[in-house]
The first five atom37 places (N, CA, C, CB, O) and aatype in JSON, in Angstrom:
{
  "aatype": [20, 20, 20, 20, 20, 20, 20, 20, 20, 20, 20, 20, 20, 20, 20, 20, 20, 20, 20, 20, 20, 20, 20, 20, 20, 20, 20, 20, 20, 20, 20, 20, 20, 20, 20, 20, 20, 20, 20, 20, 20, 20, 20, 20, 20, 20, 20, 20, 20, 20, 20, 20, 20, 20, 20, 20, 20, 20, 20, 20, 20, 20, 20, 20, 20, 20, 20, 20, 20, 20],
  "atom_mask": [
    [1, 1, 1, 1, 1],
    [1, 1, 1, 1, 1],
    [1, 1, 1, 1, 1],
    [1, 1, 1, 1, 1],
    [1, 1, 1, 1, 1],
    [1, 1, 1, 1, 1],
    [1, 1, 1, 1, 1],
    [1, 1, 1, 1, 1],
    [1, 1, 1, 1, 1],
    [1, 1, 1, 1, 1],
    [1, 1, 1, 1, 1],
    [1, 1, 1, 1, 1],
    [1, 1, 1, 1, 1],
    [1, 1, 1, 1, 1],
    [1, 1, 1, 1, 1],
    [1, 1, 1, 1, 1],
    [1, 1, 1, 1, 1],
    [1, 1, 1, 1, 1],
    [1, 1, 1, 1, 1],
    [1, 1, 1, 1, 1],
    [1, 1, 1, 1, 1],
    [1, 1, 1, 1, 1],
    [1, 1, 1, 1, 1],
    [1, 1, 1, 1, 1],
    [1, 1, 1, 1, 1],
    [1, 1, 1, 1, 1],
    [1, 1, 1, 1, 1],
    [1, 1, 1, 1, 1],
    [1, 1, 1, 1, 1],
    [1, 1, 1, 1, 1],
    [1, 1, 1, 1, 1],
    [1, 1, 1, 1, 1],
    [1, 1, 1, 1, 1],
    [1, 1, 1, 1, 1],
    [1, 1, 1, 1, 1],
    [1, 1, 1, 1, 1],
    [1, 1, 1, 1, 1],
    [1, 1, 1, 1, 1],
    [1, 1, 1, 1, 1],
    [1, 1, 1, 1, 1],
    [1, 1, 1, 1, 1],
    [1, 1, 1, 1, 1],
    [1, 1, 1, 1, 1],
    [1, 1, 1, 1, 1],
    [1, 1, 1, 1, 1],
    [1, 1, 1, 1, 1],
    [1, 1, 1, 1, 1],
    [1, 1, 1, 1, 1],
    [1, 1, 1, 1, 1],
    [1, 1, 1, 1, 1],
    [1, 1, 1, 1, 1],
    [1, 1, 1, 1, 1],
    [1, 1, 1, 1, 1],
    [1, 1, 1, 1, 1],
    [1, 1, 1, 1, 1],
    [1, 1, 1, 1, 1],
    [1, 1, 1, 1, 1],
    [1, 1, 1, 1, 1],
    [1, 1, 1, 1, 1],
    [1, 1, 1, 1, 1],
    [1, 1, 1, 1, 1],
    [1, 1, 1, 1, 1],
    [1, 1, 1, 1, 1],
    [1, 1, 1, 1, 1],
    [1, 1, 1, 1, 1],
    [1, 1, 1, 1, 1],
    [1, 1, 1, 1, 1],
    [1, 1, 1, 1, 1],
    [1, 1, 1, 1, 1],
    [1, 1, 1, 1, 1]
  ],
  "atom_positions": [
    [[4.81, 0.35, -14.02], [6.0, 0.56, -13.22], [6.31, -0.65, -12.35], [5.84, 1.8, -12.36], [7.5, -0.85, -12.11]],
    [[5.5, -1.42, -11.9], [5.51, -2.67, -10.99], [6.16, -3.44, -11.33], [4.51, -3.3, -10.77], [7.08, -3.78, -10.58]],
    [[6.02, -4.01, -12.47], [6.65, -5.16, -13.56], [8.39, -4.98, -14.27], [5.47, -5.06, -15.02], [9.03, -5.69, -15.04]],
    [[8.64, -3.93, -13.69], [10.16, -3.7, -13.98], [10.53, -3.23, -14.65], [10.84, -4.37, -14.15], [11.57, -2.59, -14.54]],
    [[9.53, -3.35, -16.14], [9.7, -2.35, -17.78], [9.57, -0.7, -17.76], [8.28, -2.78, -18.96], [9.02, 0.02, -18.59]],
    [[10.02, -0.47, -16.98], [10.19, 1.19, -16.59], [9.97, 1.82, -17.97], [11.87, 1.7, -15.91], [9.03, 2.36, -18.54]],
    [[11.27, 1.51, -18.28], [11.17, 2.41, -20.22], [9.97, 2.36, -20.59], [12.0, 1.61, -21.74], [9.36, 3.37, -20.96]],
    [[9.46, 1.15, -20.55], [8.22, 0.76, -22.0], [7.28, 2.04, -20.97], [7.16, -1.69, -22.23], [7.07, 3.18, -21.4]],
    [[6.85, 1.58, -19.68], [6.01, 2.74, -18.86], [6.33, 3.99, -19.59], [6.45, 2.93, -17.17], [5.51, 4.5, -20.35]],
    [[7.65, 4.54, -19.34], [8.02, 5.44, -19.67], [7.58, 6.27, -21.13], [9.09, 5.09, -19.48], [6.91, 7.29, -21.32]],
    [[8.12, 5.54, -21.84], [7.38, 5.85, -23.25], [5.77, 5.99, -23.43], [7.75, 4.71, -24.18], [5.45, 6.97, -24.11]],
    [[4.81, 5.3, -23.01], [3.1, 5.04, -22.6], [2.91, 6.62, -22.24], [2.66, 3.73, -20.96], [2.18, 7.43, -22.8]],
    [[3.78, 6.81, -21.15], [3.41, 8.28, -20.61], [3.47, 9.37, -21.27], [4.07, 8.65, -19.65], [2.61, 10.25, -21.31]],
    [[4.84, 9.34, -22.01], [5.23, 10.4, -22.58], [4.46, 10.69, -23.97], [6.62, 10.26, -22.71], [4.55, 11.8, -24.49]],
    [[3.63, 9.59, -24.59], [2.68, 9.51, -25.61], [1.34, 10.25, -25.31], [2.45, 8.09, -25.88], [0.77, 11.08, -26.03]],
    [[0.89, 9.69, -23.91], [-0.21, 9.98, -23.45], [-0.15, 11.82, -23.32], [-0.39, 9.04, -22.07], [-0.89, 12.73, -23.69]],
    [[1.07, 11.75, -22.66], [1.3, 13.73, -22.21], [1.46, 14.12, -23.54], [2.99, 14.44, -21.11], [0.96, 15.24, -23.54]],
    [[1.87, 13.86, -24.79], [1.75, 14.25, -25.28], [0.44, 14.99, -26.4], [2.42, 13.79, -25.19], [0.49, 15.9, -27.23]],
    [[-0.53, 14.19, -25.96], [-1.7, 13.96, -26.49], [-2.8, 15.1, -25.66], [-2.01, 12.3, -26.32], [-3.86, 15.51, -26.12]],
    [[-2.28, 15.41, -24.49], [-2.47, 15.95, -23.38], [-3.02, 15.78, -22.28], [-2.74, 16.57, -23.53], [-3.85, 16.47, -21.7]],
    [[-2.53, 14.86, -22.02], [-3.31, 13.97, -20.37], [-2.92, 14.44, -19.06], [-2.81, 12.23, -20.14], [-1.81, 13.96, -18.8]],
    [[-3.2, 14.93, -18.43], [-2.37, 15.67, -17.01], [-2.04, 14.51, -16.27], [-3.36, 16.81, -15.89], [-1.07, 14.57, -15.5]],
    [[-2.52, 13.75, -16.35], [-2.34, 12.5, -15.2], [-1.28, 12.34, -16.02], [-3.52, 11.08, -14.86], [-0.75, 13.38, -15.64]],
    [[-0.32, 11.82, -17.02], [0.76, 11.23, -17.81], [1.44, 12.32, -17.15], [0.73, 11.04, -19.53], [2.0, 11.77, -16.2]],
    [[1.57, 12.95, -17.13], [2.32, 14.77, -16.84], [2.89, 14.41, -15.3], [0.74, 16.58, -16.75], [4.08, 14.32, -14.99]],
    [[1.76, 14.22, -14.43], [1.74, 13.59, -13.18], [3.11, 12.39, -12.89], [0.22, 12.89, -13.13], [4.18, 12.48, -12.29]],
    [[2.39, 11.2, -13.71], [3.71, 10.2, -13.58], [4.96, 10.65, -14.18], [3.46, 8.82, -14.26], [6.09, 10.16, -14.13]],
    [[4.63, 11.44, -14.63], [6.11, 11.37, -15.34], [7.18, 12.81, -14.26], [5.81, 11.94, -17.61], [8.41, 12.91, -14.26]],
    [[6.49, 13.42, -13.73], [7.34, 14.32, -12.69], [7.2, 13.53, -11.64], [6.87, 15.85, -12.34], [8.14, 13.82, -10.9]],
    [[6.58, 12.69, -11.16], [6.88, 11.75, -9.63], [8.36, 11.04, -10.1], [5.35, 10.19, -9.19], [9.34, 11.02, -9.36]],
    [[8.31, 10.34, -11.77], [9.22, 9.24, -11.86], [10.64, 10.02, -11.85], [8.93, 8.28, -13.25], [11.63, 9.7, -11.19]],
    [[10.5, 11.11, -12.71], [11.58, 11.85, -12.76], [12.45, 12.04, -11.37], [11.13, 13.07, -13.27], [13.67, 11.95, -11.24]],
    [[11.55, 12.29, -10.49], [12.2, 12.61, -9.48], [13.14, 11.23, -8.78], [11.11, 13.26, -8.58], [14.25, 11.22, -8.25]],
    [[12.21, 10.16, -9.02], [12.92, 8.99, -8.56], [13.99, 8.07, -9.65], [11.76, 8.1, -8.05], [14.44, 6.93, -9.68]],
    [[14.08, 9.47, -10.6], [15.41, 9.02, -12.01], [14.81, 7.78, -13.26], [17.17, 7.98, -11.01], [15.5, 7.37, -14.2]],
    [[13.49, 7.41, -12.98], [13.38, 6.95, -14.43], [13.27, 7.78, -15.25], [12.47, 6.2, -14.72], [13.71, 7.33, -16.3]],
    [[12.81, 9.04, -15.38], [12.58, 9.77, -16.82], [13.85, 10.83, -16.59], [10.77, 10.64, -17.08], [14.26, 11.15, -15.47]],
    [[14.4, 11.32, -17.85], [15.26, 11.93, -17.98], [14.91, 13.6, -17.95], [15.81, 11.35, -19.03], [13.78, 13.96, -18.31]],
    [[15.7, 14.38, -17.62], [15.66, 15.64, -17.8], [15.08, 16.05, -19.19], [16.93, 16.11, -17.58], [13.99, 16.62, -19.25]],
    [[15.97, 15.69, -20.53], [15.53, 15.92, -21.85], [13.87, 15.37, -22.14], [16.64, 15.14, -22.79], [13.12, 15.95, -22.93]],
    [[13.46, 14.07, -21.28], [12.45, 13.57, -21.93], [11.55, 13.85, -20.96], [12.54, 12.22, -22.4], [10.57, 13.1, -20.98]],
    [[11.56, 14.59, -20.21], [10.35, 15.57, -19.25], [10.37, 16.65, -19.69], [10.52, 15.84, -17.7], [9.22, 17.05, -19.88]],
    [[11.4, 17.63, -20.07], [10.76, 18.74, -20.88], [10.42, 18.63, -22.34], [11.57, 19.81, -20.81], [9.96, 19.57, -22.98]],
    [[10.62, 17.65, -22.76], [10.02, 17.88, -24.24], [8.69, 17.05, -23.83], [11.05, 17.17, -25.79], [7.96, 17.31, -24.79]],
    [[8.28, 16.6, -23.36], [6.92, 15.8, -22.51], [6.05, 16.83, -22.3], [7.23, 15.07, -20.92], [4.94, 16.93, -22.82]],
    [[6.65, 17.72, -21.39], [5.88, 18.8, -21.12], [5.79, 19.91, -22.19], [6.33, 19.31, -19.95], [4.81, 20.61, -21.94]],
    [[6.31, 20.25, -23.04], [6.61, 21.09, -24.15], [5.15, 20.87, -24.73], [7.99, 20.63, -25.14], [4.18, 21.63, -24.67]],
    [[5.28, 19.77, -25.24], [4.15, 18.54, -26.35], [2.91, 18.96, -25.43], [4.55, 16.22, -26.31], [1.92, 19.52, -25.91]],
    [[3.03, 18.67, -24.13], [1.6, 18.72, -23.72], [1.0, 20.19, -23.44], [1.46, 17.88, -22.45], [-0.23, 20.2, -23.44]],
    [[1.51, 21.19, -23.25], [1.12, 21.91, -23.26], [1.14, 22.54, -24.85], [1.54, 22.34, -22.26], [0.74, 23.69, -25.01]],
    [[1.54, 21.86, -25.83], [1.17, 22.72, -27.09], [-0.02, 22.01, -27.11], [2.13, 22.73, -28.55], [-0.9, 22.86, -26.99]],
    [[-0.61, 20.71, -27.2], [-1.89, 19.93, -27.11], [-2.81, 20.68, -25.94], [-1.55, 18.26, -26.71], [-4.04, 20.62, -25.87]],
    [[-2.19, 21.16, -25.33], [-3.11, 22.01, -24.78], [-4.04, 23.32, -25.53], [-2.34, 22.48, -23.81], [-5.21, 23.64, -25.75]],
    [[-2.9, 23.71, -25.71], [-3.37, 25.01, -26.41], [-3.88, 25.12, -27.44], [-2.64, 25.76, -26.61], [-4.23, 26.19, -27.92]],
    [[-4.04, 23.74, -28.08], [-4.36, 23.32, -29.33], [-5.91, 22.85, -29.33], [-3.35, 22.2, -29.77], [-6.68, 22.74, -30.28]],
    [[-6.15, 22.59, -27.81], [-7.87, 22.1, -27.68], [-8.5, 23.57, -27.04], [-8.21, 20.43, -26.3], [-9.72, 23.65, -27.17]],
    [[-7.99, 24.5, -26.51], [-8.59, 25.58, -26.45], [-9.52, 26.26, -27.65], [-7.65, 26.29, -26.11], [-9.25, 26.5, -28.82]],
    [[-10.25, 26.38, -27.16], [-11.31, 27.75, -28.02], [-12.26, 28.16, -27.41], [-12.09, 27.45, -29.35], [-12.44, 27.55, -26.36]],
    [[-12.9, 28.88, -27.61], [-13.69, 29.87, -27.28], [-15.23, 29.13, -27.27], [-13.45, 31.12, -28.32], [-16.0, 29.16, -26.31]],
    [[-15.44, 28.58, -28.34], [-16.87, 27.9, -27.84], [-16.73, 26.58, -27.33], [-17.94, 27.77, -28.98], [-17.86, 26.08, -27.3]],
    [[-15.58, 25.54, -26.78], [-15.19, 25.27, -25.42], [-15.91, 25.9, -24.24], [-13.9, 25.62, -25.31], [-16.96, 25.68, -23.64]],
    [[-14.61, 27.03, -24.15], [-14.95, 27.59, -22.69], [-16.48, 28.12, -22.61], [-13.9, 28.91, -22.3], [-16.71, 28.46, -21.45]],
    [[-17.85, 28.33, -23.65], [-18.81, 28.53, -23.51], [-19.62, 27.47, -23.14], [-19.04, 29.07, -24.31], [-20.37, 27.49, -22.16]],
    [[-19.47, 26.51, -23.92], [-19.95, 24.84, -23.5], [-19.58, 24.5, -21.98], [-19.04, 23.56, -24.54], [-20.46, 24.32, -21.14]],
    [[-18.54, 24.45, -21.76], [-17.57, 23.95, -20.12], [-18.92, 24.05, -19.42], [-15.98, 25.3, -19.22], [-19.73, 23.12, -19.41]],
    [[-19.18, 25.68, -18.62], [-20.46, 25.57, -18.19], [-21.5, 25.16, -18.13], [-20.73, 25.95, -18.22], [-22.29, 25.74, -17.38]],
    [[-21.89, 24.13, -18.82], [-23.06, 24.02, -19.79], [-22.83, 21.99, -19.3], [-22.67, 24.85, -22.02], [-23.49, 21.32, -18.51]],
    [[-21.96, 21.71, -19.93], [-20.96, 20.19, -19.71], [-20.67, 19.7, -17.68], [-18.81, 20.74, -20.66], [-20.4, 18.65, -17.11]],
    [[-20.87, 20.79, -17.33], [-20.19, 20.45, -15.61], [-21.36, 20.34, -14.98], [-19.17, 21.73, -14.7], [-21.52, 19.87, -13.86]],
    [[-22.77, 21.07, -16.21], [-24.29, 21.27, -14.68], [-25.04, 20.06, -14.85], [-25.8, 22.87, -14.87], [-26.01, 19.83, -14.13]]
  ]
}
């Protein structure tokens, strides 16, 4: 964002959220608010990331998690 190439940022993020990164998710509702990202390309951002979400869920996950945090 520093360097002026907003878009190119822009796009980085929306790859990353899509993949499912919460931090990308993060920049991209701060930027929105300050009008680099568009309405259309924050909800389909968020759309993507939460299907990548739901897509790394399972059940022997959430058994491991516990197991991964001690």
């Amino acid at each position: 964002w520093n360097n002026g190439n907003n878009e190119r940022a822009v796009k980085h993020c929306i790859i990353a959220a899509n993949l499912g990164d919460d931090d990308s998710i993060q920049l991209l509702m701060e930027n929105f608010k300050r009008g680099f990202v568009s309405k259309d390309d924050l909800a389909a951002a968020l759309r993507a990331h939460q299907a990548a979400v739901d897509a790394t869920k399972s059940p022997q996950r959430d058994i491991a998690l516990p197991f991964l945090n001690s």
